[in-house]
C-alpha positions as CSV (number, residue, x, y, z in Angstrom):
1,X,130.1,128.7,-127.4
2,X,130.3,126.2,-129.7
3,X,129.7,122.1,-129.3
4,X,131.2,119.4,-132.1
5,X,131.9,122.2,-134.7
6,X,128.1,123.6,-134.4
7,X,127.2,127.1,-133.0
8,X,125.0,128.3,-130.1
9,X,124.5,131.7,-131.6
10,X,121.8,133.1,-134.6
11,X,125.1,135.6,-135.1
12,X,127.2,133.3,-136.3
13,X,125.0,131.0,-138.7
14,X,124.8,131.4,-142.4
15,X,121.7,131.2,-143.0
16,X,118.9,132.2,-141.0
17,X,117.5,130.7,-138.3
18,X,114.1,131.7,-136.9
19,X,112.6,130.2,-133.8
20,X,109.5,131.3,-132.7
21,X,107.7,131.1,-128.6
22,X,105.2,132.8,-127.1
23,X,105.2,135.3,-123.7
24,X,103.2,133.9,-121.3
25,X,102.8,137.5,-119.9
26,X,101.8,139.6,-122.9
27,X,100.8,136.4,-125.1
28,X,102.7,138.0,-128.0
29,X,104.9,135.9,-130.1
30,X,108.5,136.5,-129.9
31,X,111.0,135.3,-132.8
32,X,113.7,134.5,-131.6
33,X,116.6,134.9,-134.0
34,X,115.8,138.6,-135.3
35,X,117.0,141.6,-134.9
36,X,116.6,142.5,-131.0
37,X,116.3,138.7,-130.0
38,X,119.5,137.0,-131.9
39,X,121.7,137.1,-128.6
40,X,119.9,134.2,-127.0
41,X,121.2,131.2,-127.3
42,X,119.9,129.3,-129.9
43,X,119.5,125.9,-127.5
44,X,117.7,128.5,-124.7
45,X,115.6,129.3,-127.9
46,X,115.0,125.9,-128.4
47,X,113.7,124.9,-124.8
48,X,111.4,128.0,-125.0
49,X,109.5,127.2,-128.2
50,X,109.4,123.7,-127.2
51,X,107.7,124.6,-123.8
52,X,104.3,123.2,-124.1
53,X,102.1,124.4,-121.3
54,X,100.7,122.2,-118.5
55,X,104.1,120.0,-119.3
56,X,107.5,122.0,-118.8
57,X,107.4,125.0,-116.8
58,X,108.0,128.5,-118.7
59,X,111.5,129.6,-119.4
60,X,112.9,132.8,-118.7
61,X,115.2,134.5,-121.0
62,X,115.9,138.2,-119.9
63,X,113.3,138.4,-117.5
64,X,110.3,137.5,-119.6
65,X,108.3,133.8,-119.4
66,X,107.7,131.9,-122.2
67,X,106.4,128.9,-123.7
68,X,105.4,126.7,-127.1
69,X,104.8,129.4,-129.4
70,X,101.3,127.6,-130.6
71,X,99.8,129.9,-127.6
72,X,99.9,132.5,-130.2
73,X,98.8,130.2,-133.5
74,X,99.1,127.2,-134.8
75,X,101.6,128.1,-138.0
76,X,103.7,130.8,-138.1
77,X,104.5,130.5,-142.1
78,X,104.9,135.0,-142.2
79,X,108.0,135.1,-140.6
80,X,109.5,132.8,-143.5
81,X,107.3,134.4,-146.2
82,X,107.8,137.9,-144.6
83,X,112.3,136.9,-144.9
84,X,112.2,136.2,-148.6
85,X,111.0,132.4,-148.8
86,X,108.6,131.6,-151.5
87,X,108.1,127.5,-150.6
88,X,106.9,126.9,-147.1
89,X,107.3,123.0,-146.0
90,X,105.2,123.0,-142.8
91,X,105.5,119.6,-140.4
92,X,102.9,119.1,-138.1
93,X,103.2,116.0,-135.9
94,X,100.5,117.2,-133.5
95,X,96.9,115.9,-134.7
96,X,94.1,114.2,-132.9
97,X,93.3,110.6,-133.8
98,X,89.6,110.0,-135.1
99,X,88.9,107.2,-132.8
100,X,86.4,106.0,-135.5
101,X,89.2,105.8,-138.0
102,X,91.8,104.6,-135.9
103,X,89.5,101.1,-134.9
104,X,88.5,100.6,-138.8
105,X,92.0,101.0,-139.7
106,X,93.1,98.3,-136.6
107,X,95.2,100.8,-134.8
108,X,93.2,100.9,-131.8
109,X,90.5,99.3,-130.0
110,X,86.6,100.4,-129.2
111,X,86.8,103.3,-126.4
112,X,90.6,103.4,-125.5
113,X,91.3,106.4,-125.9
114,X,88.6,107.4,-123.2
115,X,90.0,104.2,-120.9
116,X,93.5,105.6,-121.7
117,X,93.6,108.4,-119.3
118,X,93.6,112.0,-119.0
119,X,96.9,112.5,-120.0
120,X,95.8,111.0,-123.4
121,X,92.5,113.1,-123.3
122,X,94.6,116.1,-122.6
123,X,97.0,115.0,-125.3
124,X,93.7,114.9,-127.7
125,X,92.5,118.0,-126.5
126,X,95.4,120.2,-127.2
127,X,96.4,118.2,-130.9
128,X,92.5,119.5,-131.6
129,X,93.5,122.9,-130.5
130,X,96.7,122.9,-132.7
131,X,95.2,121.1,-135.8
132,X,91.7,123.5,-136.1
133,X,94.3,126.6,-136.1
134,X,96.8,124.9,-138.6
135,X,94.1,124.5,-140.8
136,X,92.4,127.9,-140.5
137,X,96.1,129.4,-140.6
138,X,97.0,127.8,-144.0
139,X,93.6,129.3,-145.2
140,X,94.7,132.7,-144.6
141,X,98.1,132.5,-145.8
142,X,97.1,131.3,-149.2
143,X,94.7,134.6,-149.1
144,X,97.3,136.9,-147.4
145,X,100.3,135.3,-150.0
146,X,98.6,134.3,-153.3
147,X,102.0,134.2,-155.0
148,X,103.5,131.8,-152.3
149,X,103.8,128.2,-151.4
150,X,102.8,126.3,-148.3
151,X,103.1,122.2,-148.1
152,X,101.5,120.7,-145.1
153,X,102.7,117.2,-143.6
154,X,101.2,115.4,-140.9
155,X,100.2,112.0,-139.7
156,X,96.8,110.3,-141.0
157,X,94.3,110.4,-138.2
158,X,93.5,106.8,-137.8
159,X,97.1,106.3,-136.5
160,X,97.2,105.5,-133.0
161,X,100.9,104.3,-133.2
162,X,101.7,107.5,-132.8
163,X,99.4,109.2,-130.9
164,X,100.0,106.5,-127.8
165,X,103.8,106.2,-128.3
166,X,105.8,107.0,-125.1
167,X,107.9,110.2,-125.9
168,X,110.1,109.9,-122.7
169,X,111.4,106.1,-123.7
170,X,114.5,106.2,-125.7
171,X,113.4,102.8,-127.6
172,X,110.1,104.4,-128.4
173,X,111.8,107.2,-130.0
174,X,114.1,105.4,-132.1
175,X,110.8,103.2,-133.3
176,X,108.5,106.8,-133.6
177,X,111.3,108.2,-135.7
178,X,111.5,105.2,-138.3
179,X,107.7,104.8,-138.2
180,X,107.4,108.6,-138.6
181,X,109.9,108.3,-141.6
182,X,108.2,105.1,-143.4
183,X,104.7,107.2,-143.2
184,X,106.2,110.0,-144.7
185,X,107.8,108.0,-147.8
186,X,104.0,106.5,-148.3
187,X,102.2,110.0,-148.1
188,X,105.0,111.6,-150.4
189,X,104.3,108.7,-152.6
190,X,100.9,108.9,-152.5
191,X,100.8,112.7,-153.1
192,X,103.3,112.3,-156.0
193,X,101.1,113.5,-159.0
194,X,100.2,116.6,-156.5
195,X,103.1,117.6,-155.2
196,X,105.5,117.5,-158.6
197,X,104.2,120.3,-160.9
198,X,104.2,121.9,-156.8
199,X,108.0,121.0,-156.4
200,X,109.0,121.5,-160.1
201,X,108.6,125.4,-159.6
202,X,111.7,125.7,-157.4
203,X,113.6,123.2,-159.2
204,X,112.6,120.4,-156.8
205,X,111.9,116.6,-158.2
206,X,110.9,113.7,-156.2
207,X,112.7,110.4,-156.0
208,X,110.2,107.9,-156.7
209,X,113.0,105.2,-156.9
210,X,113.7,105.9,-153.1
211,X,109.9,106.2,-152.2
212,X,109.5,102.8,-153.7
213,X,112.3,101.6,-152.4
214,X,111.1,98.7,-149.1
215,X,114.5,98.3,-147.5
216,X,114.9,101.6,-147.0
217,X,115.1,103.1,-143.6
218,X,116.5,105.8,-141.7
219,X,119.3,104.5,-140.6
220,X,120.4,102.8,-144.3
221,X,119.8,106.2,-146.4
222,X,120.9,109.0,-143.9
223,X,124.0,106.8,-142.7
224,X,124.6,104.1,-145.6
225,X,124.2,101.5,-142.2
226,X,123.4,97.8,-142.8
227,X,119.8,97.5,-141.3
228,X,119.1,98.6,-137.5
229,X,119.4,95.2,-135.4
230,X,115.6,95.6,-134.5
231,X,114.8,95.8,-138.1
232,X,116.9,93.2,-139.7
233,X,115.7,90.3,-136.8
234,X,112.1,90.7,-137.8
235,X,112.2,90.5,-141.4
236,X,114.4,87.5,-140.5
237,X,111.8,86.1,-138.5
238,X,109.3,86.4,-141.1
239,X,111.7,85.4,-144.0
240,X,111.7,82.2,-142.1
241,X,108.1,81.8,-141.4
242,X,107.7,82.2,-145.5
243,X,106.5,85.7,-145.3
244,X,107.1,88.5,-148.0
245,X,108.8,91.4,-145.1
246,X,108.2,94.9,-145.7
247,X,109.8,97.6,-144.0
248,X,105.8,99.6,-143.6
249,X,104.5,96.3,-142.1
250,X,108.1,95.5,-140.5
251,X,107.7,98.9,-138.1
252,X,104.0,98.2,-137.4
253,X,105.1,95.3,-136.0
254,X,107.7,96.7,-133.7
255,X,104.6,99.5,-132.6
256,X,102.6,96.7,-131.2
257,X,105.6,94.5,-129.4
258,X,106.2,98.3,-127.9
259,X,103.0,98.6,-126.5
């Protein structure tokens, strides 16, 4: 079926689509998407790869359980490398916070993440899991595919912002996502001189107008929207109080009224 003009089947997509999960029973790792596993529903897919154990249940899809496909490894870069691709961009928003960091950089206090909980301990436990075999993984791809390209992006470790944001509160999510997107800008930014000869091989440049650029957000250069309410009141606020507003400092701000 479809929903708003977009497709819930691989079949019908025009390019390829490849979503990968893990069997709980046999621990393989299924693709979803290739030949033999392109009738399920890309959304059933979806839930299945985005199944992390010890939160949401297993899913079944014709008779078989399974789960977050990080059961298997942490990056699964050969199924894009194995279809043709030469350039890899892999995102990895699950990394454990360096306590250490996290207080020197004023993210986080002396011992909260131990006073936080277990769910936050469990939370560190498993980003540990995932970021050891990410890195291990990208080590053997650059042996395995000498020839091929893998760009890694993930938070800084000494950001707590993220690591104690509420995933289940709409608000928080709207605030993860533009806090996400500013850090983003400032690593590309930072990673300029590395990443353009990189990019320039596939005929990719990067805007370092729009990394530059303060007053951008999500909202104003996906959409072309006049600032988000939440952002525009609090550089008004400081404007008044005489302060130069930035939109970096403008959404560390927000983090902290959120907590």
């Amino acid at each position: 079926f479809t929903m708003l003009g977009r497709t819930n089947d691989f079949r019908q997509l025009k390019r390829s689509l490849y979503i990968v999960a893990a069997d709980v029973e046999s621990t393989e790792a299924v693709c979803f998407g290739a030949p033999g596993f392109d009738h399920v529903p890309i959304s059933k897919a979806i839930q299945a790869s985005t199944s992390s154990p010890g939160i949401y249940v297993p899913v079944t899809i014709d008779g078989r359980y399974y789960v977050d496909g990080t059961l298997r490894k942490g990056l699964h870069a050969s199924v894009a490398f194995e279809d043709g691709a030469d350039l890899v961009f892999a995102v990895n928003p699950q990394v454990p916070i360096d306590a250490s960091s996290a207080v020197r950089a004023g993210t986080m206090g002396p011992g909260e993440l131990t006073r936080s909980g277990m769910p936050n301990l469990l939370s560190q436990m498993f980003r540990t899991m995932v970021y050891s075999r990410m890195q291990s993984g990208i080590a053997q791809y650059t042996r395995d595919y000498p020839d091929k390209d893998i760009l890694l992006f993930e938070p800084t470790r000494d950001d707590a912002k993220l690591f104690f944001s509420n995933v289940f509160s709409f608000q928080s999510r709207r605030m993860v996502c533009e806090h996400a997107y500013q850090m983003t800008r400032r690593d590309l930014l930072n990673r300029a001189d590395e990443l353009e000869p990189k990019l320039a091989k596939y005929g990719i440049r990067l805007r370092r107008d729009r990394l530059e650029d303060e007053q951008r957000t999500i909202s104003t250069s996906l959409y072309g929207e006049m600032l988000p309410l939440y952002v525009a009141k609090g550089r008004k606020k400081r404007a008044q109080k005489g302060k130069l507003a930035t939109g970096f400092d403008n959404v560390s701000e927000l983090f902290s009224k959120a907590q």
